[in-house]
N, C-alpha and C positions, 0 to 999 in steps of 0.2 A: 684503806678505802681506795678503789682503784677512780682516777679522774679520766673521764674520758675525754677527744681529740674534742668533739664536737660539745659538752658542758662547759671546757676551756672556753673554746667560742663563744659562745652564747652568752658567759660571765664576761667576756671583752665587748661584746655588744650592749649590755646594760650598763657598763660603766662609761661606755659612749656615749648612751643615750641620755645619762643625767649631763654629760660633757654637753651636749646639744642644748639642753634647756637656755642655758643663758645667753647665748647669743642670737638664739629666735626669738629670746624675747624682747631684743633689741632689734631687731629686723621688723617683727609687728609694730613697736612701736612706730618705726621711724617710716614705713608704710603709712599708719593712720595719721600720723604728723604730715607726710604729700598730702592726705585727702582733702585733711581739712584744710591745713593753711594755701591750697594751691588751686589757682581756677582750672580745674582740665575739660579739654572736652570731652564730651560724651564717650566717644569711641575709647581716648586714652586713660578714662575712670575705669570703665567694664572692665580694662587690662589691669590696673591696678587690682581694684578689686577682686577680680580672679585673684590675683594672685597674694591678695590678705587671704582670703579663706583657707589657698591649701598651705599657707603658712602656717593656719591656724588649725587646720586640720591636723599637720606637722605634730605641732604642740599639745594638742590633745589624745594623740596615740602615743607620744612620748611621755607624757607625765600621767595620762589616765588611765593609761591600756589595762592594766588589772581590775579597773574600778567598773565594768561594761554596764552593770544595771542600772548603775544614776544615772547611763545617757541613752537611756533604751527610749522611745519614744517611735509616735505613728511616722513612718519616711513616704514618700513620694519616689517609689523606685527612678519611674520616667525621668522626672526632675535633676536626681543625681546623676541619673546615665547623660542627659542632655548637661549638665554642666560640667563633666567630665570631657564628656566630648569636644565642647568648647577649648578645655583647657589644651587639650592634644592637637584642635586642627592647624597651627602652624606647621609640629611633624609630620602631620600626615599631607601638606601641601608641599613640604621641604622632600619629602619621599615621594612623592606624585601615587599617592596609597588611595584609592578611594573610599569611599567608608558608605557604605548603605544601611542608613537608620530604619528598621520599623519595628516603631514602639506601641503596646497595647492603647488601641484609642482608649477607652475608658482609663482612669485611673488607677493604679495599683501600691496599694500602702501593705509595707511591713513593717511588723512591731521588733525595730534591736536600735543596735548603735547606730548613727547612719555615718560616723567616721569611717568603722571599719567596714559596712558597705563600702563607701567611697574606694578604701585600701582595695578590695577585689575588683570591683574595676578596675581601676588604676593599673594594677598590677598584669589585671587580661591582654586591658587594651594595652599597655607599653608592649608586653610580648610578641601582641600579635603584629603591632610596628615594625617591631625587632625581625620579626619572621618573615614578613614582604619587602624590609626593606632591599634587597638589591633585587627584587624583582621587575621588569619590564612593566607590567600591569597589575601590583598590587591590591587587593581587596579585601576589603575586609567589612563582614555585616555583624551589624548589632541588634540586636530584637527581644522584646516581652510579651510574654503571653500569661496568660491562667488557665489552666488544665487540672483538670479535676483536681480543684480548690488547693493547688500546687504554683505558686510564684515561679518561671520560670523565665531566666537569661539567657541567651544564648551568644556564645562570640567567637565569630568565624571568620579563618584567613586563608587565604591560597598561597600562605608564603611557603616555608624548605620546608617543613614537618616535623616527626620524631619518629626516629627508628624505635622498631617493636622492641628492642635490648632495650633501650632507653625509658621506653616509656610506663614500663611499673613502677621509677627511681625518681620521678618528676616533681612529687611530692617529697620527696624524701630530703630533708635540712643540710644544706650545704652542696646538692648535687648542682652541676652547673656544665653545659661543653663549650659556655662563652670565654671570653677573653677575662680575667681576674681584673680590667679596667668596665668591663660590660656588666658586670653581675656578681653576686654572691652565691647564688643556691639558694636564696630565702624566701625570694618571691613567691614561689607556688606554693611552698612548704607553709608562711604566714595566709596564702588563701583557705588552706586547706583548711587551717586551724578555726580560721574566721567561721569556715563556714559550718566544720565542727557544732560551733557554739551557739549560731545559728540554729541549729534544730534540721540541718539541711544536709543538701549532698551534693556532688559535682563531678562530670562526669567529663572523660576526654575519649576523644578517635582523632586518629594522625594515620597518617604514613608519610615516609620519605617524600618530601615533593611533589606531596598531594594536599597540604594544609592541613589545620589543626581546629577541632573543633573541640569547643570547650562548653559543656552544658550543665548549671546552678538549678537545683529548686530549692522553693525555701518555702517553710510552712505558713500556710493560712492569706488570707486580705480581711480587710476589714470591707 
């Protein structure tokens, strides 16, 4: 049986990933141990806080990721977008990136994981970071809508782009033209998958130094 480059890979990333369990789980605790035993103030709990969750988010893609339908439930798309967003705005203050939010007024719930929701953003908005960062006037807009009873994300940046070579290969497991300290290739390739599972689709347009726009539906609202 012929093993290829990239199942190589893949079999060193899940033995990483059980390598990972045990020291987040030491990291959560000793987060919730600040919480409690320590008066903060308001401003420096929110930063805590933030940052139990995607610890814990962390820990629940790494130990549940095969298990997706015990944690499917109603999400609050907005909600996730706006707490992501949170978590980023120091980068994007550190990059001087603007970031132009408009989220669906009414509410928008879809029924899956809202971990691996969380993961595709996560994974947009770092790139799109990545992509303005050396730019003079950075930006980047994030937006929701419903179109014909279609869930719909959109996440746009004016940063370097993707050449048309490049950009059939984006999704593709291990592609990458960053630095091997920057990235692995996995990021788009795990959104893709996500969204796969989702019941959805996601679309991209680039060019060289025109920005990159990245567009998700995903089925249904309640």
């Amino acid at each position: 049986m012929l093993i290829t480059e990239p199942a190589i890979k893949i079999d060193k990333i899940n033995m990483t990933l059980h390598e990972i369990k045990n020291p987040l789980t030491t990291i959560i605790s000793n987060i919730q141990y600040i919480i409690l035993e320590n008066h903060l103030k308001y401003k420096d709990l929110k930063r805590i806080k933030a940052i139990e969750n995607e610890a814990l988010r962390i820990k629940n893609l790494v130990m549940n990721y095969s298990n997706t339908s015990a944690r499917n439930k109603y999400i609050n798309v907005n909600k996730v977008i706006d707490g992501i967003i949170y978590i980023f705005k120091p980068q994007l203050i550190e990059n001087m990136i603007f970031l132009n939010k408009q989220l669906c007024e009414s509410k928008i719930f879809f029924w899956g994981d809202e971990y691996k929701l969380k993961q595709v953003i996560v994974n947009l908005l770092k790139n799109a970071i990545s992509a303005c960062a050396y730019k003079d006037k950075g930006k980047i807009a994030i937006s929701t809508a419903i179109i014909k009873k279609k869930i719909q994300i959109k996440i746009k940046d004016n940063g370097c782009g993707i050449t048309k070579k490049d950009l059939p290969l984006i999704f593709t497991p291990f592609f990458t033209r960053k630095l091997s300290t920057e990235g692995n290739g996995l990021g788009l390739f795990i959104t893709s998958e996500i969204i796969k599972d989702f019941k959805g689709e996601i679309k991209v347009k680039s060019k060289p130094n025109g920005g990159s726009t990245f567009l998700i539906k995903l089925p249904g609202t309640r």
